[in-house]
C-alpha positions, 0 to 999 in steps of 0.5 A: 698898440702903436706898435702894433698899428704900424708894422701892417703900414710899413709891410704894405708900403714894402710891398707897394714899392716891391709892385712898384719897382717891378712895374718900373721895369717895364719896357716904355721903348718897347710899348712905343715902337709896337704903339708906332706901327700899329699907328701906322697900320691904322693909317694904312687902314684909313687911306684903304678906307677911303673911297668915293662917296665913303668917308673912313668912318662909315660902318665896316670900313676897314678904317673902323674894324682896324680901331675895333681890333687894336682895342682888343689887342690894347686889352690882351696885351696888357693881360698878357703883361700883368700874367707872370709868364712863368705860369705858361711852363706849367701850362706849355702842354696843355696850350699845346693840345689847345693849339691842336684843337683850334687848328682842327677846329678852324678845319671842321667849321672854318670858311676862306676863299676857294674851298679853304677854311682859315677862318671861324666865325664868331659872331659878326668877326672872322678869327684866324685860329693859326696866327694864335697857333704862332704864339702857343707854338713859341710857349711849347717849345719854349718850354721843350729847350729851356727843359734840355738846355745843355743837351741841344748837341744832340740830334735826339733834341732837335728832333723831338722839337720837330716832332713838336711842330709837325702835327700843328704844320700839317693842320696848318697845310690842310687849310691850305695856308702856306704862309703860315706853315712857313712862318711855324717852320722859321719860328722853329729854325729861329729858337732852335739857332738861338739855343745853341743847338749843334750847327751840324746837326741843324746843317744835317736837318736843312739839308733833309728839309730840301731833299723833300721839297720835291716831294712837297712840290709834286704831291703838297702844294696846289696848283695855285700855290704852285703859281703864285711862288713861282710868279716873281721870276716874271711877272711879265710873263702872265700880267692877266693872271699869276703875275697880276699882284706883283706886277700892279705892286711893282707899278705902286713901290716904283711910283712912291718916289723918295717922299710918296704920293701923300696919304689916300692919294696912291692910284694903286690904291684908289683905283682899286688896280692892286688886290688884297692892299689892306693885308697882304699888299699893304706894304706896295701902297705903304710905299707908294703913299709914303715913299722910300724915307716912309719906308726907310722909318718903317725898317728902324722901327722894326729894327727897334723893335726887335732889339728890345724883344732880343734884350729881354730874352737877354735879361732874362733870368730863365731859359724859358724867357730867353727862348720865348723873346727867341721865338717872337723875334724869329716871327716878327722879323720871318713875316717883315722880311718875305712880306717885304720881299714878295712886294718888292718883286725878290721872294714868292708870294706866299700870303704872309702878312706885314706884322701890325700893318696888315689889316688883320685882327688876329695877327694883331691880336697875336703880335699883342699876346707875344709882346705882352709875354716879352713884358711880362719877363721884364717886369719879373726880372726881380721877384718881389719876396713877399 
């Protein structure tokens, strides 16, 4: 009897240090830098907030909603990181036809500025469907080059990835949302260099994309649009109008000096001189508050940051989790450097928001799911045999 009383203790205590050594290949660096800059765009989000006669904690502030959304985000990353990530190769196509159906969605009953339709209500809260197409993207074609893994020589490979991307794209340009369309397009450029696909063909490929850039120019792109990504080759040139935004930003980032302003008290900011400082902008008045050493803090913390997501797709025992650790690099550091860019006066303004700075629930939310899947492949590196 004795016996038979203690085989069932030893099976579970195996299996709780089996759990318990998978556990503790979670990432505590990785956790922490992403932690770190959401702080940051917390507080980004409380000096936004502040106002006169308006204390950050008033109700829909974007000092509260930002609290609101990094909870949520809180929740889906630690889903994400207890979802054994390998189940998404078994779901890749049907993600896709999710994705698909969000973005048609977003256009049939989505609102935005100026006839656009980027964002779905649901209930008090806007979503933007496309920064969770970001993420769904990188699964499917994950999926799509850890399957042919060897085969990437071949133009066939590469452009059926394309052949992937170019229905989400097209959604995507419909809303109209350039940012994100450039973003898909970096996240395809990103997994496909990271897969050893032939640099010949994908020269062959780059050199096809800016024979249509005309095309896209003339027939694609709004006036608008048009505007704003020819406007930091002088600003000066329409102050009043196209130039508005980087020329107020440029004001901002010059302004910061070495230590900054301190907190709440950038002019830009408080007076409301630049549009769109909670999101877009958010890195002018980051860097007008916090000047270059808070800049500089920013930057090797992306750099971090990056470096862990990369050494898991490293450790990675399957192609699928080294293309997704592939593809949430690509995105991350795509978005940090043409929002950084286009702040400091050096790239278009293209709308692409600052990864976990920007004020965004749907950005963060998506930055949470990836991170989430990253950790997921870390703690899965040595399969318990139960």
């Amino acid at each position: 009897m004795g016996v038979i009383r203690a085989e069932p203790a030893r099976m579970t205590d195996w299996a709780a240090r089996s759990v318990g050594a998978a556990w503790r290949a979670f990432d505590l660096q990785l956790a922490a830098y992403a932690a770190l800059l959401a702080t940051l765009g917390l507080v980004m989000a409380y000096t936004n907030s502040v106002e006169a006669g308006q204390t950050a904690l008033t109700a829909g502030t974007t000092f509260v909603r930002g609290l609101m959304w990094t909870g949520i985000a809180l929740i889906a990353f630690v889903v994400a990181t207890a979802f054994d990530y390998k189940w998404l190769k078994t779901f890749a196509w049907p993600l896709y036809l999710v994705q698909l159906g969000l973005l048609v969605g977003t256009l049939a009953i989505g609102n935005g500025v100026g006839g656009s339709s980027r964002w779905v209500s649901i209930g008090p809260l806007d979503f933007q469907f496309s920064e969770l197409a970001k993420i769904l993207m990188i699964v499917v074609l994950a999926n799509y080059f850890g399957a042919r893994q060897g085969r990437l020589n071949s133009l066939s490979s590469i452009l059926g990835a394309c052949v992937l991307v170019g229905p989400p794209w097209v959604l995507v340009m419909l809303q109209p949302d350039l940012g994100t369309s450039l973003v898909l397009l970096a996240i395809l450029g990103g997994m496909l260099f990271m897969s050893g696909a032939s640099l010949r063909w994908l020269a062959v490929l780059g050199g096809a994309v800016l024979s249509v850039l005309p095309f896209i120019w003339t027939y694609v792109l709004r006036d608008y649009q048009k505007q704003r990504l020819t406007a930091f080759l002088d600003p000066a040139s329409d102050i009043q109008g196209a130039g508005y935004q980087l020329y107020q930003s440029q004001i901002a980032v010059g302004s910061g000096g070495w230590l900054g302003k301190g907190l709440t008290n950038g002019t830009q900011n408080q007076l409301d001189f630049l549009p769109v400082q909670e999101s877009d902008f958010v890195a002018a008045i980051y860097l007008e508050e916090l000047g270059f050493i808070g800049g500089l803090i920013l930057l090797v913390l992306f750099a971090a940051l990056l470096w862990r997501v990369l050494v898991a797709g490293w450790r990675s025992k399957d192609p699928f989790g080294m293309m997704v650790a592939a593809g949430v690099a690509s995105m991350i550091l795509f978005q940090l450097f043409v929002n950084l860019g286009m702040v400091l006066g050096i790239m278009p303004i293209t709308g692409i928001p600052l990864p976990f700075v920007s004020h965004g629930g749907a950005s963060l939310i998506s930055l949470a799911i990836g991170l989430g899947i990253i950790q997921s492949i870390n703690i899965r590196q040595t399969r318990a045999e139960w």
